[in-house]
N, C-alpha and C positions, 0 to 999 in steps of 0.2 A: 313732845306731844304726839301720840299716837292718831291718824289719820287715815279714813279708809273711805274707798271711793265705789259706791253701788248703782245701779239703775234705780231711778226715782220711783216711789211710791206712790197711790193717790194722796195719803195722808203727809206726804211731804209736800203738796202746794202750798202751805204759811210757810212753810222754812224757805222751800225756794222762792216764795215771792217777796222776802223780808230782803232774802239778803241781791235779789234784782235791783229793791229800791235803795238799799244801803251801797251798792255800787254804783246804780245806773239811776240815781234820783231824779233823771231828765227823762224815764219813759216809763210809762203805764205798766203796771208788774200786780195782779191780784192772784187769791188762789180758783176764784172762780176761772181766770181765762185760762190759766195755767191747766189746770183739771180736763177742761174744752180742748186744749190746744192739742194735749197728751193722747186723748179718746178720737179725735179727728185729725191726726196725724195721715196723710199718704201713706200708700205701703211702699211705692218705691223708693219713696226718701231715706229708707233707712232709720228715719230718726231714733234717737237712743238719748233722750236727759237721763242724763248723770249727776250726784249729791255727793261731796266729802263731807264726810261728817266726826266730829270729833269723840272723844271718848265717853264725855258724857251721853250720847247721841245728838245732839246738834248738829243743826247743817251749817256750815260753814263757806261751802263754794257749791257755785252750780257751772253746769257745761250744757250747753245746748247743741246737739251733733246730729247732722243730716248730709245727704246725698243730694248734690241741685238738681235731682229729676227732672225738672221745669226750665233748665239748661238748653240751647242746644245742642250744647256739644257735650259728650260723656265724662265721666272722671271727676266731678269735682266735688268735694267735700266743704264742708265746714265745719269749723269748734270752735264755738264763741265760750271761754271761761270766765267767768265772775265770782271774786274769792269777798268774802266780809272784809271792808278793809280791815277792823278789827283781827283780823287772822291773819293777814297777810306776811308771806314771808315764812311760813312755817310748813312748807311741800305740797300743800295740796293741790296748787293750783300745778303744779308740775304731774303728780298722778293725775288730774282731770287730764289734762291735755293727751297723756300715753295712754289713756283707756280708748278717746276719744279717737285718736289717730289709729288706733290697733284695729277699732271696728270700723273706719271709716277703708282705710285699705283691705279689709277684707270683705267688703261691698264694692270693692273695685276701684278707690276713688284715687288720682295720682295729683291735682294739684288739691290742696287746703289752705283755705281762706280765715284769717281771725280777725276779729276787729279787737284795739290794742287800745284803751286808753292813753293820750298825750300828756302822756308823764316818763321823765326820765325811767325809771326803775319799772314801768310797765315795758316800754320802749326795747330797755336792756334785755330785760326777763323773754322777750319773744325772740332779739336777735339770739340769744345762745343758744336757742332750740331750732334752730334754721329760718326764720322766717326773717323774710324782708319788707321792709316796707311797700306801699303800693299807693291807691287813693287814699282820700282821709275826707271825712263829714265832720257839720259842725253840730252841735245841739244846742237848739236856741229856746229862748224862754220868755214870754209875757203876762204882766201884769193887768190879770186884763180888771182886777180893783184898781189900778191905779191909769192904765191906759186912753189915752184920748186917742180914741178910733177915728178912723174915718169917714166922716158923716155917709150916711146909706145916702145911695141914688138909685134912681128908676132906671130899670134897664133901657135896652134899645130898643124901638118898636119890634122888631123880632126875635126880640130874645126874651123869655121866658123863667122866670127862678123857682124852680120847685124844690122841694125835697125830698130825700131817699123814701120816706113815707110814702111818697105819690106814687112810686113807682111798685110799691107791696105787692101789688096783681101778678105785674111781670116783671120781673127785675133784669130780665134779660139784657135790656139794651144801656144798662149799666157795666154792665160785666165786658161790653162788645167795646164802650167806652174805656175802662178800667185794662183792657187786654190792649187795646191800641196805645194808650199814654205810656203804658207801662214797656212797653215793647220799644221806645227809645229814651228812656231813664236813663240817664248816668251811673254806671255801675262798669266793674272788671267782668261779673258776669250775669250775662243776658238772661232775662226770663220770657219766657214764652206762655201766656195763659191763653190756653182752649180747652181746658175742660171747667166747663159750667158749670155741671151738678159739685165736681169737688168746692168750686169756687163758690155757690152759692150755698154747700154747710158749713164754709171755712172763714166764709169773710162775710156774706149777706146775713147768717147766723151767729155770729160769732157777735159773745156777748159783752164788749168794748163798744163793738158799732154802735152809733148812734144814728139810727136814720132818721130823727127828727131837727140835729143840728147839721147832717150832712146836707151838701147845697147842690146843686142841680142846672145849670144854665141850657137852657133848650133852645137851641135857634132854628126858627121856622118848623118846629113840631121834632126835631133831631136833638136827642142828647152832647155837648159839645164840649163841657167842662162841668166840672167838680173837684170839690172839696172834701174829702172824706172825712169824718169825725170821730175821735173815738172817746171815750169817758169812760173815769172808773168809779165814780158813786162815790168819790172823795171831793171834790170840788177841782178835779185837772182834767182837762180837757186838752186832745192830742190831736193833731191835722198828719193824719197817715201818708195822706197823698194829696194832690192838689195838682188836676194834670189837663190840657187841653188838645182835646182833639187837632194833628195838622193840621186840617183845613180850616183851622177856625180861630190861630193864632196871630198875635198883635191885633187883636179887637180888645184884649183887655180884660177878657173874660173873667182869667184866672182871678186878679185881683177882686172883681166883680163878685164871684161864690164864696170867695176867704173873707171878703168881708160882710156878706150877708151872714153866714157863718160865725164869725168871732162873733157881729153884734147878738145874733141869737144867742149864742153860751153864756155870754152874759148876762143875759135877760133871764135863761134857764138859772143863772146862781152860780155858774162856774167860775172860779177864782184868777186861775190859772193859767195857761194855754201852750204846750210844749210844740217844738215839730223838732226836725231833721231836714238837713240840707249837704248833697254832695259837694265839696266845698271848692269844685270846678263847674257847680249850677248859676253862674252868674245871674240871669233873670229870677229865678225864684229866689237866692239871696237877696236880689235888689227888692224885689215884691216883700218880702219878710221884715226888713229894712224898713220899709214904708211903711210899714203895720207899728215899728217900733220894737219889734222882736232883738232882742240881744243875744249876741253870743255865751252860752254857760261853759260849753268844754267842748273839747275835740279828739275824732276819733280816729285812728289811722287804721288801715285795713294791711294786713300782712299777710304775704303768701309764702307756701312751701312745695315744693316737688317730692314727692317721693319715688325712691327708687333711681 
């Protein structure tokens, strides 16, 4: 089988978002976000998606390849590959990977990062190419037609539940929110968000978000915690991030916007309900837990040096 590996087209968003879900059936994959994501790419991330496609033209594997810009410290790359299982095993995913490193080193980048589905034979497939293992997340999943949530309660007398809607005017003090949570995430590597305007075409516009199911906890007039939400017009509904401001932690918060949150998806008709979890987040696991969320699959993160 003849297999050849190009930079993505716009009109390859159905190919690449087919076979996202035929690998990654545990996260949100359309060709609308795909198309958004490609057109509002950073410049200094380098990014470069990559298609194998087979001879009849089909796409078969995709690569998603960037520079952590938003790092702070320089050099590092990433190449996430996702082959159709149905193809797998027949090189493609090996020419993704050496397009992928070829242009990530010549933007500079010396360590690379992949995330490795926990499967033997995925496992294997990354050690022979240098990479070793590192952290590992889980992907969990709820039913939220079949779910017995947990009954809503009324916040604390100063805390407030709003949602992403309310804040349309100025979204600012979500993003000041969203850059603080994120800034001690468990992750190998760190992200630093301060620029606004990219964040507010990238994530406040980006058309997954849902700011009417995303949840908002205000204590005493101050943004403190949220739930971010994403939907894909299919009945899945995805919790991106779910973070509490330091000063505002063990009050319970988190739990407090997840579940105003799930109960509204459901109310909206969402079937569904995906997230992620760093699988050394002990508290957000245990909060996920409590929701009823189950584990679907696990994902290991591999790294490489080069040079």
């Amino acid at each position: 089988m003849t297999v050849i590996v190009r930079d993505v087209r716009a009109e390859d968003a159905e190919g690449f978002a087919r076979v996202r879900r035929a690998a990654l059936p545990f996260m949100l994959a359309t060709p609308e976000q795909l198309r958004f994501d490609w057109a509002h790419a950073h410049p200094d991330g380098h990014e470069r998606p990559l298609v194998a496609v087979a001879e009849d033209g089909g796409i078969i594997g995709t690569a998603q390849v960037r520079i952590a810009h938003d790092a702070p410290e320089p050099g590092i790359g990433s190449a996430n590959v996702y082959m159709d299982p149905a193809y797998a095993g027949r090189g493609g995913g090996s020419l993704l990977l050496r397009a992928a490193e070829e242009h990530l080193a010549e933007h500079g980048a010396r360590t690379l990062y992949s995330w490795v589905l926990d499967a033997p034979e995925n496992l294997a497939w990354a050690g022979r190419r240098g990479y070793s293992p590192s952290r590992s997340a889980y992907f969990l999943r709820l039913d939220l037609t079949a779910a017995e949530l947990p009954p809503l309660q009324a916040p604390p007398a100063d805390v407030e539940l709003l949602t992403a809607e309310d804040f349309a005017a100025d979204p600012r003090p979500l993003f000041e929110l969203d850059a603080l949570t994120t800034a001690d995430e468990p992750g190998d590597v760190g992200t630093e968000l301060d620029d606004y305007a990219h964040w507010r075409a990238t994530t406040w516009e980006h058309p997954l978000f849902d700011r009417a199911l995303t949840t908002v906890a205000v204590v005493d007039g101050v943004p403190a915690a949220f739930s971010a939400a994403q939907t894909d017009g299919l009945g899945r509904y995805s919790t991106g991030m779910t973070g509490t401001a330091p000063a505002y932690r063990g009050r319970g918060l988190a739990k407090l916007v997840k579940n105003a949150s799930l109960h509204r998806a459901r109310a909206a008709g969402r079937t569904e309900a995906l997230t992620g979890n760093d699988t050394g987040n002990a508290p957000m696991l245990a909060i996920n837990e409590w929701f009823g969320y189950q584990v679907c699959a696990r994902e290991v993160r591999h790294v490489r040096t080069l040079g």
